[in-house]
C-alpha positions as CSV (number, residue, x, y, z in Angstrom):
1,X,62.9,37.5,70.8
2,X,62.4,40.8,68.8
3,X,61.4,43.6,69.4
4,X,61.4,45.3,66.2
5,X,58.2,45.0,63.6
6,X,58.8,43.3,60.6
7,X,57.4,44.7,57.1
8,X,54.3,42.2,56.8
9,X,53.3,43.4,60.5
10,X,53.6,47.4,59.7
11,X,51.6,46.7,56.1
12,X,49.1,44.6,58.4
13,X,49.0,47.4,60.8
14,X,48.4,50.1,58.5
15,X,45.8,48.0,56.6
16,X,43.8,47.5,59.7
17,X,43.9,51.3,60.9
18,X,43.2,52.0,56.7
19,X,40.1,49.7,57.1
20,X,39.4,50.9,60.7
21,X,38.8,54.8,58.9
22,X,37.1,53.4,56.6
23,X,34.4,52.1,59.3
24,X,34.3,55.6,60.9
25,X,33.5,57.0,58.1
26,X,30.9,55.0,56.6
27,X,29.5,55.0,60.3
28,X,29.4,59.0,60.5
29,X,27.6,59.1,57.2
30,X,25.1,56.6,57.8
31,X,24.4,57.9,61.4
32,X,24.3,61.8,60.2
33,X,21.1,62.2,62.4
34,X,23.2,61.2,66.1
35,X,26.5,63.1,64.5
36,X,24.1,66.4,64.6
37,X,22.2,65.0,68.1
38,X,25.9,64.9,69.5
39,X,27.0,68.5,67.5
40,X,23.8,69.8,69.1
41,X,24.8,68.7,72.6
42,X,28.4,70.1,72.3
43,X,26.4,73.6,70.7
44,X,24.2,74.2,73.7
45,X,26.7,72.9,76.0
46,X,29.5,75.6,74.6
47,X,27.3,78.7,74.2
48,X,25.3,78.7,77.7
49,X,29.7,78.6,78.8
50,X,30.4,81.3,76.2
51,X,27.1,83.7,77.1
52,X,28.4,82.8,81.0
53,X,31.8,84.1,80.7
54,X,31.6,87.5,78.8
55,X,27.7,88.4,79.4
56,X,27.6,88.1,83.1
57,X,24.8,90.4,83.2
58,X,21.4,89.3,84.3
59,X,19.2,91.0,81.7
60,X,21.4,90.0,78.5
61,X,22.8,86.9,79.9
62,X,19.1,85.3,79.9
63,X,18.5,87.6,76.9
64,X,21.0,85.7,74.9
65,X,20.7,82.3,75.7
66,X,16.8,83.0,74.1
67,X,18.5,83.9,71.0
68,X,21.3,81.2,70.6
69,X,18.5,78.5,70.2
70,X,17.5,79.9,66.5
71,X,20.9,79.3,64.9
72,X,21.1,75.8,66.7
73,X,19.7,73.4,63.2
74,X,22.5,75.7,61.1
75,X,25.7,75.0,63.4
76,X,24.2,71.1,63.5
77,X,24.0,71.2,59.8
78,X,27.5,72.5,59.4
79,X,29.0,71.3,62.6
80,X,28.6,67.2,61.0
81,X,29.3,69.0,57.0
82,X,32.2,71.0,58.1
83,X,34.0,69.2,61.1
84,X,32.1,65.4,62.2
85,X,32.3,64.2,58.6
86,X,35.6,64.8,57.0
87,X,37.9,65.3,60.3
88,X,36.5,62.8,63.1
89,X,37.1,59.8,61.8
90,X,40.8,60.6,61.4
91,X,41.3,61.7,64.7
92,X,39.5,58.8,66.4
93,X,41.4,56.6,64.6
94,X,44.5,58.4,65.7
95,X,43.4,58.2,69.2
96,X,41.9,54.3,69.1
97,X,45.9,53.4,67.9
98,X,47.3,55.5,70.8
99,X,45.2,53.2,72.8
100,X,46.9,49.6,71.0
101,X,50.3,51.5,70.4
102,X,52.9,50.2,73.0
103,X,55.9,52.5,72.8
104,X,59.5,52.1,74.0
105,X,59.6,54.6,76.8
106,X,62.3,56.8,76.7
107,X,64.2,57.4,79.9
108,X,65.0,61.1,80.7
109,X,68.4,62.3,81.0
110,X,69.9,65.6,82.6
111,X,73.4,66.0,81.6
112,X,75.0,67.9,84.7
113,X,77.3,69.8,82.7
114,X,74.5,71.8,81.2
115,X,72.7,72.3,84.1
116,X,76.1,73.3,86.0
117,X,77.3,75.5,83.0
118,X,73.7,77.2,81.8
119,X,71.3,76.9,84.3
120,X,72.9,77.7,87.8
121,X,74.8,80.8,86.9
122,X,70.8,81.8,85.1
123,X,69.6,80.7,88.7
124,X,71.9,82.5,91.4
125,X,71.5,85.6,89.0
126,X,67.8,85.4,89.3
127,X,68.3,84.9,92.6
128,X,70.5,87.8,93.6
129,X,68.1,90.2,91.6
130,X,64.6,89.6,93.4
131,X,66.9,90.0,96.8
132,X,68.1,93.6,95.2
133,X,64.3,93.8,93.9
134,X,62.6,92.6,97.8
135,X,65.2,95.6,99.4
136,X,64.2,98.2,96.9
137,X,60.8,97.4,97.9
138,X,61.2,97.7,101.4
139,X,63.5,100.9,101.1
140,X,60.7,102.5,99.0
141,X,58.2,101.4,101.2
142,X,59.9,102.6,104.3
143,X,60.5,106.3,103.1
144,X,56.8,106.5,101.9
145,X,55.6,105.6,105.4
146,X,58.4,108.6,106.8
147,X,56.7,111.0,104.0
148,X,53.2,110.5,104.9
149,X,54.9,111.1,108.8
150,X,56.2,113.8,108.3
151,X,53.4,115.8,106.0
152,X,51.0,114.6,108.5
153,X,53.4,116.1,111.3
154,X,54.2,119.4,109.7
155,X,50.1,120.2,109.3
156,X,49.3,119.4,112.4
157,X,51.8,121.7,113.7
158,X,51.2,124.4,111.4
159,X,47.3,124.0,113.0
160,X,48.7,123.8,116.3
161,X,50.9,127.0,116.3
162,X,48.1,128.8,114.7
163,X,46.0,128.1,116.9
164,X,43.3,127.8,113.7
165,X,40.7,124.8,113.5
166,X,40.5,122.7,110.6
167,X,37.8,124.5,109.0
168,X,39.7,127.3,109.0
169,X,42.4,126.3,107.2
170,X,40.8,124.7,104.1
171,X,39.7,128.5,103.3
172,X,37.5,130.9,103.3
173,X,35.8,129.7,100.3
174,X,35.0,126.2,101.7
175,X,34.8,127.1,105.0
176,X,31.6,129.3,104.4
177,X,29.9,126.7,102.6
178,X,30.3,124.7,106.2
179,X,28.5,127.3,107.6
């Protein structure tokens, strides 16, 4: 048995997906009241999520999704002109012979050598660089928590050997305003 099409089944096949576009479209002309029904559904639907995501503010949230009604007929109109009409029934005729289409499936292979010769040396490198990045980190980390030590340490013995309060040593100008 055969796998392969022959020429009368590809002419068939393109025929029937030729007559099949031709259905759609006659459909989406005939039916131009549910094509702006289904616009208007995807219209509301997609500025109530627009108005959500950047107007999260109470006031203008509620005070835009007022005002989005009033262009509603215009984006129906256009939406089926513009978009349902000319470009729908192509794609849902792409999509219907995805559905009937049975494709070879193609079986994935790695070739070792690549991934030995490219990939591993890109790996261990990556690798070696976030260890050298993770001990930076905690290097950096470490001598900021012996900084803040040891500022912290050198005031409060500077207050100590003074023998001064704390008011006292934030200045005369702040310290009479405690007062």
């Amino acid at each position: 048995m055969s796998n392969q099409k022959s020429q009368e089944e590809i002419a068939i096949e393109k025929q029937k997906i030729h007559e099949i576009l031709i259905l759609l479209e006659q459909l989406l002309q005939r039916e131009e009241v549910t094509g702006k029904a289904i616009i208007g559904c995807l219209y509301d639907i997609a500025m109530i999520n627009l108005i959500n995501k950047y107007c999260p503010l109470w006031g203008i949230n509620s005070t835009l999704k007022y005002l989005v009604r009033f262009p509603r007929p215009i984006a129906q109109s256009l939406g089926v002109k513009l978009y349902l009409q000319p470009k729908c029934p192509k794609l849902i005729t792409d999509w219907l012979y995805t559905l009937v289409e049975f494709p070879e499936k193609k079986v994935l292979t790695l070739d070792i050598e690549v991934i030995n010769n490219q990939l591993l040396p890109t790996l261990k490198q990556s690798k070696l660089e976030i260890k050298s990045l993770q001990n930076k980190v905690k290097i950096l980390t470490g001598s900021l928590i012996c900084t803040v030590a040891i500022f912290t340490g050198s005031f409060a013995l500077i207050a100590y050997n003074l023998d001064i309060n704390f008011l006292e040593l934030l200045g005369p100008s702040q310290a009479s305003l405690k007062d």
